[in-house]
C-alpha positions as CSV (number, residue, x, y, z in Angstrom):
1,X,0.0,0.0,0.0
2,X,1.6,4.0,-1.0
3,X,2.1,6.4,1.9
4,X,-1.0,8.4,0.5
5,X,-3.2,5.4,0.5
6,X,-6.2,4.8,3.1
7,X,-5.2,3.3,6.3
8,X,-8.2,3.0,8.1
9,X,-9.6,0.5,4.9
10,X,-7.6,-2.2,6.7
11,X,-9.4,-3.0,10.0
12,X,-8.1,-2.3,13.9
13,X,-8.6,-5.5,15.5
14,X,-8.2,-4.0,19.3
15,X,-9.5,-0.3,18.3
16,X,-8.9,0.5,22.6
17,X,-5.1,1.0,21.6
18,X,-6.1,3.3,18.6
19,X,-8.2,5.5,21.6
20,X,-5.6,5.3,23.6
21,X,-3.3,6.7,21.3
22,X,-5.6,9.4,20.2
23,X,-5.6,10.6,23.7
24,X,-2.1,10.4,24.9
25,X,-1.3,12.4,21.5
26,X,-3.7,15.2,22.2
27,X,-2.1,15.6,25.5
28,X,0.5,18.0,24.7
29,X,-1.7,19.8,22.0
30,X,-4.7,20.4,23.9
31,X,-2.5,21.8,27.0
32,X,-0.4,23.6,24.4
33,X,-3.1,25.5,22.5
34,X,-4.5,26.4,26.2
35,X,-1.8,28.1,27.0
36,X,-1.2,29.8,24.0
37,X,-4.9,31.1,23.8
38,X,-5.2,32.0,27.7
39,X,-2.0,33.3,28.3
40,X,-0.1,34.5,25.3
41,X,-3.1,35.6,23.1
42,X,-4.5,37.9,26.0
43,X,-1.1,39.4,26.4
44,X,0.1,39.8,22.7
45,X,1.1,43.9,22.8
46,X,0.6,44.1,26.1
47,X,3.0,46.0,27.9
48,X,4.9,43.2,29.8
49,X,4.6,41.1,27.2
50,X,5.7,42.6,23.7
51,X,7.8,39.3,22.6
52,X,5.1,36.9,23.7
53,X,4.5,36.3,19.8
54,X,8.1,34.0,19.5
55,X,6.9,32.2,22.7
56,X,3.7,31.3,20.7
57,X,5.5,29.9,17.3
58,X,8.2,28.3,19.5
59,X,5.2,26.4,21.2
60,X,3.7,25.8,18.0
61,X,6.5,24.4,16.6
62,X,7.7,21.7,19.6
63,X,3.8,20.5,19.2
64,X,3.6,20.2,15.3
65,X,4.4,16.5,14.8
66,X,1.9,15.9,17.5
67,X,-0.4,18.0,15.4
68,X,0.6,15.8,12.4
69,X,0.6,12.5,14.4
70,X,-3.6,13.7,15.0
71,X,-4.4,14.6,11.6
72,X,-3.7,11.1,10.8
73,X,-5.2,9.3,13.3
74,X,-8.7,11.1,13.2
75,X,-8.0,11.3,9.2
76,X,-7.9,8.0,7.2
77,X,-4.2,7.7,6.8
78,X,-3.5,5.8,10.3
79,X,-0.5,4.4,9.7
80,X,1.4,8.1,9.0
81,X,-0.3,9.4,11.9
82,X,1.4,6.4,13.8
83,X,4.8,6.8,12.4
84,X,4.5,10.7,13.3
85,X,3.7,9.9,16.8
86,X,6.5,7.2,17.5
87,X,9.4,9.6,16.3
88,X,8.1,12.5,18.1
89,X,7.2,10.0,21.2
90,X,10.6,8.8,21.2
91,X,12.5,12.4,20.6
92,X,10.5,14.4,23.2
93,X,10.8,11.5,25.4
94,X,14.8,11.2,25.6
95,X,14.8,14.7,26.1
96,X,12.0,15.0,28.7
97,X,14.7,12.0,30.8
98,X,17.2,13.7,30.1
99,X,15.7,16.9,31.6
100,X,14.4,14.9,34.6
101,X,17.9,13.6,35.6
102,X,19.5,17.2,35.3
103,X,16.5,18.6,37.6
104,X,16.7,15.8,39.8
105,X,20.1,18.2,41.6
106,X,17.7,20.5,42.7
107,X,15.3,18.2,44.2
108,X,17.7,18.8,47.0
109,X,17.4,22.6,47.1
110,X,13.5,22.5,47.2
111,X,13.0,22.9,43.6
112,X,10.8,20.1,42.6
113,X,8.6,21.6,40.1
114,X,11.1,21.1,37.0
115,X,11.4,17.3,38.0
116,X,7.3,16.9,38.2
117,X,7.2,18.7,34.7
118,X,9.9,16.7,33.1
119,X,8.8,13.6,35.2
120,X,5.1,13.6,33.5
121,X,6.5,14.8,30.3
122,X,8.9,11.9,30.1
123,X,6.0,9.5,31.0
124,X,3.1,10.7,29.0
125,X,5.8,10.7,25.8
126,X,6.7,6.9,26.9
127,X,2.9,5.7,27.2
128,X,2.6,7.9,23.4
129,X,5.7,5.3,21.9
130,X,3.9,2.4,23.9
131,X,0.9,2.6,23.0
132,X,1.7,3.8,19.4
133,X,4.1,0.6,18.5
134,X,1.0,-1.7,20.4
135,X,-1.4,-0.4,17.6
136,X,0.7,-0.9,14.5
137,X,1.5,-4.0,15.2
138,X,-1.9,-4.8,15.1
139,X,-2.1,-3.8,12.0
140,X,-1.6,-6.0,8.7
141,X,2.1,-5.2,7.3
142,X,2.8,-3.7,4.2
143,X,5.7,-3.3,1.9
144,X,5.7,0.8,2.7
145,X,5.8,0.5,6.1
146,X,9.7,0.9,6.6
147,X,9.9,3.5,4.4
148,X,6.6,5.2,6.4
149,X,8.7,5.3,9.6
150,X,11.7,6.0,8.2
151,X,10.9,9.3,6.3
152,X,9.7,10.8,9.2
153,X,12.7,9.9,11.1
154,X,14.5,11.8,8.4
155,X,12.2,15.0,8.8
156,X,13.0,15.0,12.6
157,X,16.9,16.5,11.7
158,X,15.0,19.8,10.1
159,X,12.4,19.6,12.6
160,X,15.1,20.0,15.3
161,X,17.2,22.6,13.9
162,X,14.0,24.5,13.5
163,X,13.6,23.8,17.2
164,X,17.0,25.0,18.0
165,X,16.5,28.5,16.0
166,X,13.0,28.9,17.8
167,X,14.4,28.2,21.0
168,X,17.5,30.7,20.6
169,X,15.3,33.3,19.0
170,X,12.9,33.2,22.1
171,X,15.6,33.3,24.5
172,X,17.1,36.9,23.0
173,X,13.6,38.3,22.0
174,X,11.9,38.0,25.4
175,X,14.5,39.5,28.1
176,X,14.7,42.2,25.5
177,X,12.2,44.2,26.8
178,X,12.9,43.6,30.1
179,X,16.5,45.0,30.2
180,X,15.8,47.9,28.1
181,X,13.3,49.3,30.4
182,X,15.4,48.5,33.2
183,X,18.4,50.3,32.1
184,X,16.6,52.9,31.1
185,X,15.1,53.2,34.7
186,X,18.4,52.7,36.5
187,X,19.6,55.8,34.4
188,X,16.9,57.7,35.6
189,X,16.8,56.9,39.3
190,X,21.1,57.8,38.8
191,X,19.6,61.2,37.3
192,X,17.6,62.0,39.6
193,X,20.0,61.5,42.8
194,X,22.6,63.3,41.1
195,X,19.9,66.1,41.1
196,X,19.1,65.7,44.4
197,X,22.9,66.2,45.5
198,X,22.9,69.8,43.7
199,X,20.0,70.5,45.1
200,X,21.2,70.1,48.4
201,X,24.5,71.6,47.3
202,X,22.7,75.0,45.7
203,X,19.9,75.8,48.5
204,X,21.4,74.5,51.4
205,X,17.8,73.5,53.1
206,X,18.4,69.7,52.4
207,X,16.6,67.6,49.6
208,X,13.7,69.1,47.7
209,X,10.5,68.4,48.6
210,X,9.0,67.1,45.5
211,X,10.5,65.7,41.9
212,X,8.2,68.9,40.4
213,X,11.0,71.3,42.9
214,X,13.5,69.7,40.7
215,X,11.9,70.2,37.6
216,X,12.2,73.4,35.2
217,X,10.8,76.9,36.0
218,X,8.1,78.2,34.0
219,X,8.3,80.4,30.9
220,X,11.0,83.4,31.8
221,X,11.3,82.5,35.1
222,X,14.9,81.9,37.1
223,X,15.8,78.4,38.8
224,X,14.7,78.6,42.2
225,X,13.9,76.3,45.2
226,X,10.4,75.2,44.2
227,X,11.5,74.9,40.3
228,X,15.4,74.2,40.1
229,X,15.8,73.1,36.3
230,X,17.8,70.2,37.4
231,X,15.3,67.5,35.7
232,X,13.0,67.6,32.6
233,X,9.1,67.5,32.5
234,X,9.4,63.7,32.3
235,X,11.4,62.8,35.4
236,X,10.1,65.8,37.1
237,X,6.9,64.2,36.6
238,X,7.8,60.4,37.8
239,X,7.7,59.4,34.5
240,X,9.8,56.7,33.0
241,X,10.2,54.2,30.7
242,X,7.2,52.1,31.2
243,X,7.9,52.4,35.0
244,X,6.6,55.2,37.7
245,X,9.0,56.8,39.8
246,X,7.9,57.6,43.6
247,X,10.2,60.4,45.3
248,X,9.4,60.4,49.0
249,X,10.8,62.8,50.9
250,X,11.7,62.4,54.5
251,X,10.5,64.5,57.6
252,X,11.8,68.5,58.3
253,X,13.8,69.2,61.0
254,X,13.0,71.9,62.8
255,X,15.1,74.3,60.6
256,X,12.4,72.7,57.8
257,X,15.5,71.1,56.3
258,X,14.9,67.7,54.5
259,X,17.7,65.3,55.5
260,X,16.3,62.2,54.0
261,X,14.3,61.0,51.2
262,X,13.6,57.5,49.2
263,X,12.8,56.9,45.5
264,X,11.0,53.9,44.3
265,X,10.6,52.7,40.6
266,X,7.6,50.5,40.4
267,X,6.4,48.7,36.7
268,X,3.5,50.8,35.0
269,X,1.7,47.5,34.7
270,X,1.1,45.3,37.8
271,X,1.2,42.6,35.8
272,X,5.1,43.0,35.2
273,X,5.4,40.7,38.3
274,X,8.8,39.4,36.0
275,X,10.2,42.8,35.6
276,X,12.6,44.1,38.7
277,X,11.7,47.1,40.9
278,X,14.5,49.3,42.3
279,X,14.5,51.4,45.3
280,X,17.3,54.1,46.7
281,X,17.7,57.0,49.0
282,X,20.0,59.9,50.4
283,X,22.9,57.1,49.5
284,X,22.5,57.0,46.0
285,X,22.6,53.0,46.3
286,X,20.1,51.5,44.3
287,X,18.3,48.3,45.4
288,X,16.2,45.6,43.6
289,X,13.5,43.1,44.2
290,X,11.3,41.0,42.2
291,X,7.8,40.2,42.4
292,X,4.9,42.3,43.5
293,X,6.7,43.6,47.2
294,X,8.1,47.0,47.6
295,X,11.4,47.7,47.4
296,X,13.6,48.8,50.3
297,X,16.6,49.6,51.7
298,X,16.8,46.2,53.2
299,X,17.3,44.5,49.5
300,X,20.5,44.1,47.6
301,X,22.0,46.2,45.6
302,X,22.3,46.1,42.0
303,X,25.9,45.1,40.8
């Protein structure tokens, strides 16, 4: 029987391994194209998420020959959707073991989530090869079959320099956004203490009371305490790079000096729970933490 020809004319004598098959394989297509539509759709142009689009084809692409292995098993060429899911059983399968033993060193430290993932990926992709192997050979044998199995063996070398390109392209595109906006932050938070310090330094009554003191005078007016000219609209306004800035300054003394102040950067978007947030003060340290805490003087300091 040709490749092309219909599979399902020749009978399944135990068709519970052909269901069995069918649902192992939609395993890691129905959880893929969840994630994809409830986490990466919603959050395509979103501000935390700009480069969520290579994370989508990347996903796509590790799930295509199970997307192939499906089209034959609910189409009429079973045989090809069989040879599609063996190959990608058995490739996904070494690497799912081979990414359990590496997480297995830091079962010790607590982190056991990257063993369970690689665990049940490693065993669903094992039941997949069982379970695919125990319904072909069922099946009657035809002259094609080697061939069958061993074209899509050949496939898997593109298929995994594709994987490689997807994976490397995802891995620059998506901390892209991150650093740029942190950098950019970092400058500013360095801008602003430096304008703090000449503040201090040209009106000798401590740390200015606002970022809008710091900020430029209006129209034919002369720097003064209350507008200095030491930022621009933006930072004077707490404005950054897809971050807010917080100036906080400390209490008066009784000569209505201010002796002390903080600055927090905080992301625009609470979602950015990935993106760092940066605190400093009278020091001029800067400090980061990440999550959805406020940073203080009690975190480390950026190197």
């Amino acid at each position: 029987m040709e490749e092309g020809a219909n599979d399902l004319a020749v009978p399944v004598p135990d068709s519970r391994w052909l269901r069995r098959t069918r649902v192992i394989v939609l395993v890691p297509v129905g959880f893929t194209l969840f994630y994809i539509l409830a986490f990466c759709v919603p959050r395509f142009g979103s501000t935390c998420y700009d480069d969520t689009w290579p994370l989508a084809i990347f996903l796509l692409i590790l799930i295509l020959p199970y997307m192939l292995s499906a089209k034959g098993l609910w189409g009429r060429k079973l045989k090809k959707g069989l040879a599609w899911a063996i190959v990608a059983g058995t490739f996904w399968g070494a690497i799912a073991c081979l990414a359990l033993v590496v997480s297995m060193a830091f079962v010790a430290d607590g982190e056991i989530m990257p063993a369970i993932i690689s665990g049940s990926l490693a065993l669903t992709q094992i039941a997949l090869v069982v379970s695919a192997v125990k319904l072909y050979r069922l099946l009657e044998r035809e002259d094609g079959d080697r061939w069958l199995f061993g074209k899509r063996a050949l496939l898997l070398l593109p298929y995994v320099l594709s994987v490689v390109v997807a994976a490397v392209s995802v891995l620059g595109s998506l901390p892209s956004k991150v650093m740029k906006n942190e950098v950019s932050v970092i400058g500013a938070m360095r801008t602003i203490t430096t304008a703090e310090a000449a503040y201090q330094e040209t009106y000798r009554k401590g740390y200015s009371s606002s970022l809008a003191a710091l900020g430029p005078p209006s129209a034919g007016s002369s720097p003064s305490g209350s507008a200095a000219a030491l930022l621009d609209d933006r930072l004077a306004s707490g404005a950054s790079t897809d971050y807010i800035l917080t100036y906080t300054p400390g209490a008066a003394t009784v000569g209505a000096e201010i002796l002390t102040y903080t600055l927090t950067a905080i992301p625009a978007n609470s979602r950015c729970t990935n993106w760092r947030r940066f605190f400093t003060d009278q020091t001029g340290i800067i400090r980061w933490t990440r999550g959805k805490g406020a940073p203080t003087a009690q975190d480390p300091p950026i190197e």
